[in-house]
C-alpha positions as YAML, in Angstrom:
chain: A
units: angstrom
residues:
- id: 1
  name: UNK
  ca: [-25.17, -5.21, 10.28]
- id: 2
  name: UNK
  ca: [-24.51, -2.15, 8.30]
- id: 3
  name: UNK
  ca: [-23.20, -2.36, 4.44]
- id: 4
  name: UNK
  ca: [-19.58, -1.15, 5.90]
- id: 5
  name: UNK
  ca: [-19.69, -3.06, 8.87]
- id: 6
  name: UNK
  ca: [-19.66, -6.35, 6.89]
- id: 7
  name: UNK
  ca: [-16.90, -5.65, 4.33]
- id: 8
  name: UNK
  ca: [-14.85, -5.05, 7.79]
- id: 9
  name: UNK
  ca: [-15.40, -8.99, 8.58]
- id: 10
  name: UNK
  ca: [-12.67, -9.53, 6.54]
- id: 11
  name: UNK
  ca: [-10.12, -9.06, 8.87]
- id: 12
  name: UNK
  ca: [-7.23, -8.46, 9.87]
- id: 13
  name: UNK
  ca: [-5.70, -7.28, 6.14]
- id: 14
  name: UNK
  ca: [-1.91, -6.87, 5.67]
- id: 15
  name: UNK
  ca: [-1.35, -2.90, 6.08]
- id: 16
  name: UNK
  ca: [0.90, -0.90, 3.37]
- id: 17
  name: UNK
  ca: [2.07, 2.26, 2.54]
- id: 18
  name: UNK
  ca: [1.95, 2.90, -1.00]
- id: 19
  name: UNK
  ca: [3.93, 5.52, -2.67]
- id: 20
  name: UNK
  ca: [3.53, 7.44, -5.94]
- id: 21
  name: UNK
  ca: [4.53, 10.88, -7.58]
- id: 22
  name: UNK
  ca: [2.82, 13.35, -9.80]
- id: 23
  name: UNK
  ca: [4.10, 14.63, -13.07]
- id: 24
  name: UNK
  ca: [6.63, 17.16, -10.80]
- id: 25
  name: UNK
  ca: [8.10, 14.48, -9.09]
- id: 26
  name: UNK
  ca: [6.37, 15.38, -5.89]
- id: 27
  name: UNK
  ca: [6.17, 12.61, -3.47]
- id: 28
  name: UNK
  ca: [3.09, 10.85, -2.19]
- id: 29
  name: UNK
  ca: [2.33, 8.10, 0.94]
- id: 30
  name: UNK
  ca: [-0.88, 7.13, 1.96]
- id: 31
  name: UNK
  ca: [-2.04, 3.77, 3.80]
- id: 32
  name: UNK
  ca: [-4.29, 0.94, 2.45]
- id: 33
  name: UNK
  ca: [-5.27, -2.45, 3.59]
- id: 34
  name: UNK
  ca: [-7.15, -3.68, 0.82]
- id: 35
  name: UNK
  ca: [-4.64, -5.18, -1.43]
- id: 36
  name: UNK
  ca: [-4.72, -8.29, -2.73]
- id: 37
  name: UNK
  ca: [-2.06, -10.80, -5.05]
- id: 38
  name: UNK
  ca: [-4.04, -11.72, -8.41]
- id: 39
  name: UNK
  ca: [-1.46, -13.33, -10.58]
- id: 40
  name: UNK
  ca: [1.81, -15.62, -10.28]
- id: 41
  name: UNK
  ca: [2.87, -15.08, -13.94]
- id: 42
  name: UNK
  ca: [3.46, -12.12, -14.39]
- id: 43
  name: UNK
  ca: [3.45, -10.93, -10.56]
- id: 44
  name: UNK
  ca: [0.78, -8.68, -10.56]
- id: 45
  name: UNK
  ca: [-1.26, -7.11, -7.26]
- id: 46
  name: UNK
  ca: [-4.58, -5.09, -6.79]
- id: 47
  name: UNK
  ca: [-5.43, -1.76, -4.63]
- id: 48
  name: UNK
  ca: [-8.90, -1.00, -4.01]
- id: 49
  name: UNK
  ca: [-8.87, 2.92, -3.48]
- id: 50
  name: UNK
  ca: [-11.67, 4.80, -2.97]
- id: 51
  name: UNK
  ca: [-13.81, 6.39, -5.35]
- id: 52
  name: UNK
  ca: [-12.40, 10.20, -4.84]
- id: 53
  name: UNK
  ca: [-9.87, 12.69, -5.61]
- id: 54
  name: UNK
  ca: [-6.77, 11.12, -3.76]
- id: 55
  name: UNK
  ca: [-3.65, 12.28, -5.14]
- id: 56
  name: UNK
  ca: [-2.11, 8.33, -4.63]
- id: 57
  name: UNK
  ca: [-5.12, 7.87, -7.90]
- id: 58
  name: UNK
  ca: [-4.14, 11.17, -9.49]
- id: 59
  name: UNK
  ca: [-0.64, 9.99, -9.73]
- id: 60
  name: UNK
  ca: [-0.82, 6.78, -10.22]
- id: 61
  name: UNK
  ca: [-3.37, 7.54, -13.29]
- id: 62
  name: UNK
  ca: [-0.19, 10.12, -14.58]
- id: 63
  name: UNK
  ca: [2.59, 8.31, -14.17]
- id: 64
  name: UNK
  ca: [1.32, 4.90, -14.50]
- id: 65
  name: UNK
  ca: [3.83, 3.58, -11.33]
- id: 66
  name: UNK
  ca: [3.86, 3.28, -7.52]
- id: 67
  name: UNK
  ca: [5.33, 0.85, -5.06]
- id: 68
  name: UNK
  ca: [3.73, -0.75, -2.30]
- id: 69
  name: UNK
  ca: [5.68, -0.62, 0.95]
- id: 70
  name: UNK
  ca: [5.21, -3.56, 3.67]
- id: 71
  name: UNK
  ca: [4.45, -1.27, 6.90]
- id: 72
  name: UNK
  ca: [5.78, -3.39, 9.90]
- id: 73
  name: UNK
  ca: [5.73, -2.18, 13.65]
- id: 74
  name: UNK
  ca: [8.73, -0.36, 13.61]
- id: 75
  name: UNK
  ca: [7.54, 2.50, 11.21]
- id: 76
  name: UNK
  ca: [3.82, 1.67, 11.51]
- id: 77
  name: UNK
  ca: [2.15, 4.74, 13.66]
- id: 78
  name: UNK
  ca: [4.13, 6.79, 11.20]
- id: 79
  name: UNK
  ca: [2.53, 4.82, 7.97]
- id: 80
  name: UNK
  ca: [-0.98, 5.45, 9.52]
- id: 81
  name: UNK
  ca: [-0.33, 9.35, 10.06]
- id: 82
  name: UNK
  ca: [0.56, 9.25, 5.73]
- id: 83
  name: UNK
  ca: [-3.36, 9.11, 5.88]
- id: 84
  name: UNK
  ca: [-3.76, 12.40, 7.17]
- id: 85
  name: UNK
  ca: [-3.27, 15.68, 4.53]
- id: 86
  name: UNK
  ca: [-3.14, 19.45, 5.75]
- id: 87
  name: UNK
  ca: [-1.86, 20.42, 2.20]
- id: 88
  name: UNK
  ca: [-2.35, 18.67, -1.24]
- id: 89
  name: UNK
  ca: [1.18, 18.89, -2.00]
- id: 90
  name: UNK
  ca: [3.04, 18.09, 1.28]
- id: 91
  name: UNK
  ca: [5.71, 15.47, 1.11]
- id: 92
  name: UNK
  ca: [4.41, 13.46, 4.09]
- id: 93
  name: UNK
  ca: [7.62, 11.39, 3.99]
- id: 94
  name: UNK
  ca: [9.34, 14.23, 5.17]
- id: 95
  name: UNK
  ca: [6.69, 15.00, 8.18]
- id: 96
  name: UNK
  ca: [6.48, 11.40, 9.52]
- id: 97
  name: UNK
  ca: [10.31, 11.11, 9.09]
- id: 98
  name: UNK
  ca: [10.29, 8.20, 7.08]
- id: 99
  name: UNK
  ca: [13.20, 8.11, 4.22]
- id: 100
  name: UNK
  ca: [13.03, 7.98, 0.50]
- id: 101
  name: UNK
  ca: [15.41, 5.40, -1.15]
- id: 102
  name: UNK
  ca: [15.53, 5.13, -5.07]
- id: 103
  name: UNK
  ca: [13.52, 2.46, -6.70]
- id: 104
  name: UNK
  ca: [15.35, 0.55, -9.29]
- id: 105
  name: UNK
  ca: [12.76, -0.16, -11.80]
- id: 106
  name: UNK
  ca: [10.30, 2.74, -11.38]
- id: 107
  name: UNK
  ca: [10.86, 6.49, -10.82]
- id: 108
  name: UNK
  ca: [8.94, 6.48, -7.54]
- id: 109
  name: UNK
  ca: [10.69, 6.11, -4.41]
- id: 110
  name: UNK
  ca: [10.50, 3.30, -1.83]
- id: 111
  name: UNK
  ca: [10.37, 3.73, 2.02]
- id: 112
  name: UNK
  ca: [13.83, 2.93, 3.23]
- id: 113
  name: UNK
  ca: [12.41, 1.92, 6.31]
- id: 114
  name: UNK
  ca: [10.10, -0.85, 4.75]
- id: 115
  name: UNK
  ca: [11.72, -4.47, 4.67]
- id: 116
  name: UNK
  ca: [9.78, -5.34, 1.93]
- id: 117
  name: UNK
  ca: [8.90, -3.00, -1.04]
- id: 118
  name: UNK
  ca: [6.89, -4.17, -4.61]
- id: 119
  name: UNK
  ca: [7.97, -1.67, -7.36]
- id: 120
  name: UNK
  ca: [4.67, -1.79, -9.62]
- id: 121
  name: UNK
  ca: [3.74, -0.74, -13.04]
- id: 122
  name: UNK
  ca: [0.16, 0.00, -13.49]
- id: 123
  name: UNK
  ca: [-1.60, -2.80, -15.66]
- id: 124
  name: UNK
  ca: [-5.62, -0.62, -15.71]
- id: 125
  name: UNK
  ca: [-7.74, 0.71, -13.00]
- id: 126
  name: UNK
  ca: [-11.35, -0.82, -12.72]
- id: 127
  name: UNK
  ca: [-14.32, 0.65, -11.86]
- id: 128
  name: UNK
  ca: [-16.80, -2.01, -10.47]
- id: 129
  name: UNK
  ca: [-19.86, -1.33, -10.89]
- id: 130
  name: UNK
  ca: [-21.74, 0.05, -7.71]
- id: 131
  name: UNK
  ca: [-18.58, -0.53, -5.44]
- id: 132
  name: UNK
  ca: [-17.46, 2.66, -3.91]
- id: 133
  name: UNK
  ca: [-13.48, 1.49, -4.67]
- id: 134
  name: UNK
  ca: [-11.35, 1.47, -7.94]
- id: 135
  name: UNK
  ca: [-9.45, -1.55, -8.63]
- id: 136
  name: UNK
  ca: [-5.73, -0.13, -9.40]
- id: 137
  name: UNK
  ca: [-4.55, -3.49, -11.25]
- id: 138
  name: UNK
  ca: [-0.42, -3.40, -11.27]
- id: 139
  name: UNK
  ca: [2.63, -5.97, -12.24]
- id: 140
  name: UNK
  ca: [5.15, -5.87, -9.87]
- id: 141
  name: UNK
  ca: [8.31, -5.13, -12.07]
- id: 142
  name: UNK
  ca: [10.91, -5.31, -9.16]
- id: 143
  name: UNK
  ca: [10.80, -6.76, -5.21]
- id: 144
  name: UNK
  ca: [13.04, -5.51, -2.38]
- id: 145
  name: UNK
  ca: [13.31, -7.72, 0.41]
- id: 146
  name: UNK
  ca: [15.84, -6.92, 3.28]
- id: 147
  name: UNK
  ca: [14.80, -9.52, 5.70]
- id: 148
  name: UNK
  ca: [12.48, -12.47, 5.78]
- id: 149
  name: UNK
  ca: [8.74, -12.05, 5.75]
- id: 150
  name: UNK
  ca: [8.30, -14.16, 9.04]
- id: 151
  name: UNK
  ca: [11.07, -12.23, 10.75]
- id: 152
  name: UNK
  ca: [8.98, -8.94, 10.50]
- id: 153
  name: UNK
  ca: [6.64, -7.56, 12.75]
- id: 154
  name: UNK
  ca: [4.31, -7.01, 10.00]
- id: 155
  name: UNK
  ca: [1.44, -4.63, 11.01]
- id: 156
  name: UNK
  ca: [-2.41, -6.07, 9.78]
- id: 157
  name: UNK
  ca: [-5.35, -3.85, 10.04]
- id: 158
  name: UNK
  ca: [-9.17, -4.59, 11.37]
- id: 159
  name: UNK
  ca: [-10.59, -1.11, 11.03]
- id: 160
  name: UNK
  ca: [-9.92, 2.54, 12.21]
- id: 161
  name: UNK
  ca: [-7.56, 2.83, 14.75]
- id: 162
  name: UNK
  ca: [-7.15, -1.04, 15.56]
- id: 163
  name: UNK
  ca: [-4.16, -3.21, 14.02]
- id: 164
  name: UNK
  ca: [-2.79, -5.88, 14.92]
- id: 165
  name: UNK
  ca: [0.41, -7.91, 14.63]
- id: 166
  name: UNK
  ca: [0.32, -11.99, 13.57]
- id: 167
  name: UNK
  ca: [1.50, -13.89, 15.92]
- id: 168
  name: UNK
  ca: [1.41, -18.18, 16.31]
- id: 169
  name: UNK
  ca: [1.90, -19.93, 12.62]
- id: 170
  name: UNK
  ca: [0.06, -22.75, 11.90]
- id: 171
  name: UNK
  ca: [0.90, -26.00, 9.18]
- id: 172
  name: UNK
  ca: [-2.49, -27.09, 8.38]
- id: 173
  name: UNK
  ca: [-1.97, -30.99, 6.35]
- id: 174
  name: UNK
  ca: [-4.12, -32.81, 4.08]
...
């Protein structure tokens, strides 16, 4: 099995849509899937984004926020399409019709469409050695949540084009 194959076994991933701006206050959207929790006290999360000029890095690196949109089925084809860029500084918000709503502890915007939205200030960025992703380490100053987690049709990812939404829930006793 090939190198990328394998790191695709973990699967499904939850899929978001995380947002940042640049030093103009241009907007930014872009899917992930690898994101992770890594700390109770203080709430903290990690993106791994890949090793390239991506302007979600570039402004994260500047500004030192994003926030990390849950993508659920409702707004989900339009998340995805956030991957793709004609022009570097193209609000892709705007294209996918998705709406900006002001964050209240960072300057960058949340999705209004997202139920769930993680305001985060950037903690560091690791660079492991030979992986081909950064580690974008954050505390997540602020949480939006408009409904409950198990009442959305929260979108998970396997790999390209194939997602998938959770379905039965399980209580597993010791």
């Amino acid at each position: 099995m090939s190198e990328q194959s394998n790191a695709r076994l973990i699967a499904p991933r939850i899929t978001v849509l995380v947002t940042s701006v640049d030093k103009q206050g241009n907007v930014n959207a872009a899917p992930y899937s690898w994101i992770m929790p890594i700390s109770f006290k203080p709430a903290m999360l990690c993106v791994a984004i890949q090793k390239r000029n991506t302007r979600t890095l570039k402004n994260i690196k500047a500004t030192k926020e994003f926030v990390v949109n849950i993508v659920e089925k409702k707004f989900a084809k339009q998340a995805v399409n956030c991957a793709k860029c004609f022009e570097w500084n193209e609000d892709k918000l705007a294209r996918e019709n998705l709406a900006k709503e002001n964050s209240e502890k960072v300057s960058v915007p949340r999705v209004a469409e997202a139920s769930i939205a993680l305001e985060c200030k950037l903690v560091e960025i690791i660079e492991p050695k030979k992986a081909d992703h950064y580690l974008v380490t954050a505390e997540i100053v602020n949480s939006v949540k408009k409904k409950e987690i198990d009442k959305l049709d929260v979108i998970m990812h396997y790999s390209g084009n194939l997602f998938c939404i959770p379905g039965e829930k399980l209580i597993l006793e010791e």
